[in-house]
C-alpha positions, -999 to +999 in steps of 0.1 A: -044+124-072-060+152-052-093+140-068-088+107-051-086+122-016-118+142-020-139+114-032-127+093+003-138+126+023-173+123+007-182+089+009-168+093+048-194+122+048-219+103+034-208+068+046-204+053+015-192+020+027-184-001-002-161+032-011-145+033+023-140-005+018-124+000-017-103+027-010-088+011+022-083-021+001-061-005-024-037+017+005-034-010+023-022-030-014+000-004-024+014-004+015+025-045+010+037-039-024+057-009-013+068-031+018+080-059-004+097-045-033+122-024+001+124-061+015+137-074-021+158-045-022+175-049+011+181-085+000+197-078-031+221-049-016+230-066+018+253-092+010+253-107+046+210-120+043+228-141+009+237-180+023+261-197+006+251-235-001 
């Protein structure tokens, strides 16, 4: 994963844009996944966000 890192660092260096672009894309994907998979969680644990119908 330290790869990954290092290859962002040089195409800052270098400003590699379509890199930049790429690599931003996909943090800021994994940061909405990650968000959404704690909002499902807190759904399914917290009884009181359930409605009864």
């Amino acid at each position: 994963m330290a790869r990954h890192g290092a290859l962002f660092i040089q195409a800052v260096q270098f400003a590699d844009i379509p890199v930049m672009a790429a690599y931003l894309c996909l943090i800021g994907l994994i940061f909405v996944v990650i968000n959404l998979v704690v909002d499902l969680l807190y759904y399914l644990v917290d009884p009181r966000l359930r409605s009864e119908r």
